[in-house]
C-alpha positions in Angstrom: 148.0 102.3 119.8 144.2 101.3 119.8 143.3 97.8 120.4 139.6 97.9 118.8 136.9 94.9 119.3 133.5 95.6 117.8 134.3 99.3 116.3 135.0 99.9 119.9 138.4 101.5 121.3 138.8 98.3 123.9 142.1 99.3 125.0 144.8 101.7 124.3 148.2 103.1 125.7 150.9 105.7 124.1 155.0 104.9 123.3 157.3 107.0 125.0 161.0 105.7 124.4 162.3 109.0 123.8 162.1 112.3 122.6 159.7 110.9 119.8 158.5 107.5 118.5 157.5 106.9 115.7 155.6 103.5 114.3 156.2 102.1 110.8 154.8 98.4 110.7 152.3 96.7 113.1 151.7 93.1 112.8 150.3 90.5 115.0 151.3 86.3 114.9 149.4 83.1 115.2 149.8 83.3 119.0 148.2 86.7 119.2 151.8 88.3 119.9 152.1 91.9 118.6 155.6 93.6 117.3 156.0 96.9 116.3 158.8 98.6 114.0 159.7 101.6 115.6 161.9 104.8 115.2 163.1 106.2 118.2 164.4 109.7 118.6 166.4 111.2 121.4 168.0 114.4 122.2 171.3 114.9 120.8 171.5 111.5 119.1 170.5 109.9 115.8 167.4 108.1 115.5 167.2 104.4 116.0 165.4 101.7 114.7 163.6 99.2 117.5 161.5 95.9 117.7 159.2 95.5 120.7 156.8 92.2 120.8 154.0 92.6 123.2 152.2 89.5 125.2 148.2 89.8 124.9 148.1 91.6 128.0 150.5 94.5 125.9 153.3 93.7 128.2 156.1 93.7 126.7 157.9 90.6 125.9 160.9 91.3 124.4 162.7 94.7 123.0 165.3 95.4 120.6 167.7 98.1 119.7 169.9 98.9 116.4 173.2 99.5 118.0 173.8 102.0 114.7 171.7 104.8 113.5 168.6 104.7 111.6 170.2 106.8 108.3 167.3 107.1 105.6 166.3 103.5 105.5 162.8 103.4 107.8 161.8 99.9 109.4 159.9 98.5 107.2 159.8 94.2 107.7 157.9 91.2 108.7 157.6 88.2 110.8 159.5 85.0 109.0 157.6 81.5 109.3 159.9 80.6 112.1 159.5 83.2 114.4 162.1 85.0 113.4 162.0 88.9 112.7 163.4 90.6 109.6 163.4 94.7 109.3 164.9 96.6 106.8 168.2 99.0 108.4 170.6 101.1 106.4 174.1 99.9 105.7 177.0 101.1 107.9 178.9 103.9 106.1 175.9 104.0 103.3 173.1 105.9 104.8 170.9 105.8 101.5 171.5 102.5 101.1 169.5 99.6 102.7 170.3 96.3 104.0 168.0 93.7 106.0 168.6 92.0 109.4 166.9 89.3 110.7 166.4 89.3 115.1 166.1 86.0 116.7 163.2 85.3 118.8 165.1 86.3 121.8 166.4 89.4 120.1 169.7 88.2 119.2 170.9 88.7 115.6 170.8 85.8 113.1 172.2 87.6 110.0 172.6 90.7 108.3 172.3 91.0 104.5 174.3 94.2 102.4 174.4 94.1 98.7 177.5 92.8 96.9 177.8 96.6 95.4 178.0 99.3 97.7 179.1 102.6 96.3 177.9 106.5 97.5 176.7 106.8 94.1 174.3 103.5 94.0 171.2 104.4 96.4 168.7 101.8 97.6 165.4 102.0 99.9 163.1 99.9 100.5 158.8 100.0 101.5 158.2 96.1 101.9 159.9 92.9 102.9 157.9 90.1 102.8 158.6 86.4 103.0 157.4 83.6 99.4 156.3 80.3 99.6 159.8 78.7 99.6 161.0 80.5 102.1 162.9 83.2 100.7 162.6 87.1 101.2 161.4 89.7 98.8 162.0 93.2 98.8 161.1 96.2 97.1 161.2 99.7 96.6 163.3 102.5 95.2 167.0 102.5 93.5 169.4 105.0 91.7 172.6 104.6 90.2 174.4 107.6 89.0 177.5 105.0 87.5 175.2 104.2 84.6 175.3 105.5 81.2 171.7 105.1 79.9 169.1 107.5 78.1 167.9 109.1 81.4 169.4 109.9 84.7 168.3 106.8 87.2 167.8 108.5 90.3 165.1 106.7 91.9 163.2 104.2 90.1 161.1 100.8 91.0 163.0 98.0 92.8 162.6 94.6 93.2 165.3 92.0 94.8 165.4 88.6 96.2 167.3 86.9 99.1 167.4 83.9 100.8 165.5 83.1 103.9 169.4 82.7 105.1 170.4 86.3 103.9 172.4 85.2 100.6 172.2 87.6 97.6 169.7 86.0 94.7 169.4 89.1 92.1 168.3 92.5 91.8 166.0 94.1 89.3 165.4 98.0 88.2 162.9 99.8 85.9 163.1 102.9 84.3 161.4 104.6 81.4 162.3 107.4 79.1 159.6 110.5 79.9 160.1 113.5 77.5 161.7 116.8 78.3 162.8 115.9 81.9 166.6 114.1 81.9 166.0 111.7 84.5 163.8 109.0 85.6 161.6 108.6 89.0 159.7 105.8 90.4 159.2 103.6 93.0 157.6 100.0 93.8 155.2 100.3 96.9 154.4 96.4 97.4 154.5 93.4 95.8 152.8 89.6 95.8 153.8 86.1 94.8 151.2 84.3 92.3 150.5 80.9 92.3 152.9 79.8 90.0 155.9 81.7 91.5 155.7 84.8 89.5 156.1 88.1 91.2 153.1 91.1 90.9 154.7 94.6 91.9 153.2 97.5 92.3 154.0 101.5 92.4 154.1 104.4 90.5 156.1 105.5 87.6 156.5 109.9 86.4 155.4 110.8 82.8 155.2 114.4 81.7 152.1 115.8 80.1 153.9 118.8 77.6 150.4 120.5 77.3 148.3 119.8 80.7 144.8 121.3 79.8 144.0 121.8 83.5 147.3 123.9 84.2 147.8 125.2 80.6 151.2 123.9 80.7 154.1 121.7 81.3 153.3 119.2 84.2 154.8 116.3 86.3 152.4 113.0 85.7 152.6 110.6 88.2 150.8 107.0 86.8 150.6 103.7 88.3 153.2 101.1 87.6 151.9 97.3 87.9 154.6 94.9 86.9 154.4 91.5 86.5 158.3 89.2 86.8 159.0 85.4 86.8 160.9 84.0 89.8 163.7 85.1 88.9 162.6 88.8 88.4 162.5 88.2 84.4 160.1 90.3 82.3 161.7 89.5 79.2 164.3 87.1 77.5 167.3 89.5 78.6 166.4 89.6 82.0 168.6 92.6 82.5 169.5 94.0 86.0 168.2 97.8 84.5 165.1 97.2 82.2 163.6 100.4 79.9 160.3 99.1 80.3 158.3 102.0 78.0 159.6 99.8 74.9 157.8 96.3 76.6 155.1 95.1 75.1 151.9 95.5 76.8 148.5 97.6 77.4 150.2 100.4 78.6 153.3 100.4 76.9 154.7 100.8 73.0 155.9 97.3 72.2 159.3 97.5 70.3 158.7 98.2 66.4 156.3 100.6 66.9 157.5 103.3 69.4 158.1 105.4 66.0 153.9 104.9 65.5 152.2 107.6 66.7 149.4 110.6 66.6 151.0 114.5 65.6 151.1 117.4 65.9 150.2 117.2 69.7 148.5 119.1 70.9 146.5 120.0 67.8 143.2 121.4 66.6 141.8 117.8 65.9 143.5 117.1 62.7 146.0 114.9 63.1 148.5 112.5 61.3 150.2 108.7 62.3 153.1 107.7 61.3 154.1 104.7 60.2 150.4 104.3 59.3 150.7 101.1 57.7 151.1 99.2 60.9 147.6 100.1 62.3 144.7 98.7 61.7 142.4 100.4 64.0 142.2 103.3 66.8 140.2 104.2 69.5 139.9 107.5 71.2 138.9 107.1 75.4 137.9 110.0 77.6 139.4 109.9 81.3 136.6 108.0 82.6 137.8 105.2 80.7 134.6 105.3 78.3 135.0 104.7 74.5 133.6 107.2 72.5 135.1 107.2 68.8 136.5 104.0 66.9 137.6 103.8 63.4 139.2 100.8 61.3 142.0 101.4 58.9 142.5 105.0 59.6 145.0 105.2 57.1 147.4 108.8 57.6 145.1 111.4 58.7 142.4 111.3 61.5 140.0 113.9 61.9 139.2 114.8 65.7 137.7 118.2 65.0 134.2 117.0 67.0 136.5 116.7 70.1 138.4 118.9 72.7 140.4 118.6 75.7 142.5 115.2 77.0 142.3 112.0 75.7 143.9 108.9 75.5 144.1 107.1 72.1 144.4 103.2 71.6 146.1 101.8 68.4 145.9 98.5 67.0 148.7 96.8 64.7 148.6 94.0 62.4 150.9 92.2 64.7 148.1 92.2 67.9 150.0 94.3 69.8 148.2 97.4 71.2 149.6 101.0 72.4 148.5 103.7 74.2 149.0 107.9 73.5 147.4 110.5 75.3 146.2 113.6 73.4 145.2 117.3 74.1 143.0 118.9 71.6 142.4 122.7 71.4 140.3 124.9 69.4 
């Protein structure tokens, strides 16, 4: 650990609480007090998760140990208003399965929150806890759930819930969307913010598959970012459903539902190419990956004619309803 003042190493000093440590958060208080999220790993035991909260003078103040092991769940937490400490453990008997404990100030346990549903074939991990305006805590991260009986596999997919600053269950929220070719869904929410007017701003990554990938000449994984935006109550849409398919949402990046059937073929092609369901669209724009706009054409009608082009694109449609959708293409000659 480096205590730097002016781009200047000012003071610095090594862990050693076992075999190994390992740091996973860092985070100073209004008082200048430090804590660390540790892992610690010793010889011929599991790893355990730690708190230690150091004075300005990096003495340490207090420490404290997880009496059970770490499982797959890393410490990821923060600092509550009050001084009290939350970090993110595994649940007893559920090692991919998180739960979140909050430490008193003098390192005893307040509370200890598990979800309602615990089951080895429901899987939940989580990359950030953070605290909202009103008090209550916020979590997300990955979940799968091989119990449900949906178009693809959820095996790890973005993850938002909600608790109470007191540790009582509020809801739980899942996206997943429907990638051709591979049977299962992958994803994960990396962080997330409160807006002003409660709403909830996540963000992650979500895996597409490119079927023709120009730079490998074949099939490949597509990893894209995810930015969701949820009401309070984790909400995107008038269902409000615990699991939400969110490639039939409407927005920029998404087909909204009504026109998921509208799109460009044969793909990849030699620049001519068809859309169906035509009649909906009332203009398109082609975009190289830079972003930059370089063809635009209004009532296309059936067949568009790309011959000038080659390589991977990513085509905009416009409907007569104002919603907009996105399509990448690969054109080869």
């Amino acid at each position: 650990l480096f205590d730097i003042k002016e781009g200047i190493p000012d003071t610095s000093f090594i862990l050693d609480l076992g075999l190994g440590t390992l740091t996973w958060e860092l985070y100073a208080d209004k008082d200048g007090l430090i804590t660390l999220h540790v892992v610690i790993m010793n010889t011929g035991q599991s790893d355990r998760s730690a708190i230690i909260k150091y004075d300005k003078s990096y003495k340490v103040k207090w420490q404290w140990t997880a009496e059970n092991p770490n499982g797959l769940q890393l410490p990821y937490g923060c600092e509550l208003k009050d001084g009290r400490i939350i970090m993110a453990m595994h649940t007893p008997g559920y090692s991919n399965t998180g739960s979140v404990w909050c430490i008193n100030p003098d390192s005893t346990i307040s509370w200890k929150f598990e979800f309602p549903e615990k089951s080895g074939m429901i899987s939940r991990k989580f990359f950030r806890l953070k605290q909202l305006k009103n008090g209550d805590i916020v979590g997300v991260g990955h979940y799968g759930n091989r119990k449900l009986n949906l178009e693809k596999e959820i095996s790890r997919v973005p993850f938002i819930f909600r608790i109470s600053k007191e540790g009582q269950f509020l809801w739980e929220k899942a996206f997943y969307n429907v990638p051709p070719v591979i049977d299962y869904s992958i994803g994960v929410f990396l962080d997330v913010e409160e807006i002003e007017n409660g709403d909830l701003l996540c963000v992650g990554s979500i895996r597409n598959y490119l079927v023709n990938d120009p730079v490998t000449n074949g099939e490949r994984v597509d990893d894209d970012i995810l930015i969701i935006r949820t009401d309070a109550d984790g909400c995107v849409d008038d269902r409000c459903d615990t699991v939400t398919r969110i490639d039939t949402l409407a927005s920029t990046a998404y087909s909204p539902p009504g026109t998921q059937d509208v799109l460009l073929y044969p793909n990849p092609s030699d620049g001519t190419m068809y859309i169906g369901g035509h009649e909906s669209v009332i203009s398109l724009e082609v975009y190289d990956l830079q972003g930059r706009r370089i063809h635009r054409l209004k009532d296309p009608g059936s067949r568009v004619d790309l011959t000038f082009l080659a390589g991977m694109y990513v085509v905009r449609l416009y409907f007569k309803n104002g919603r907009v959708s996105h399509q990448k293409i690969v054109i080869n000659h």
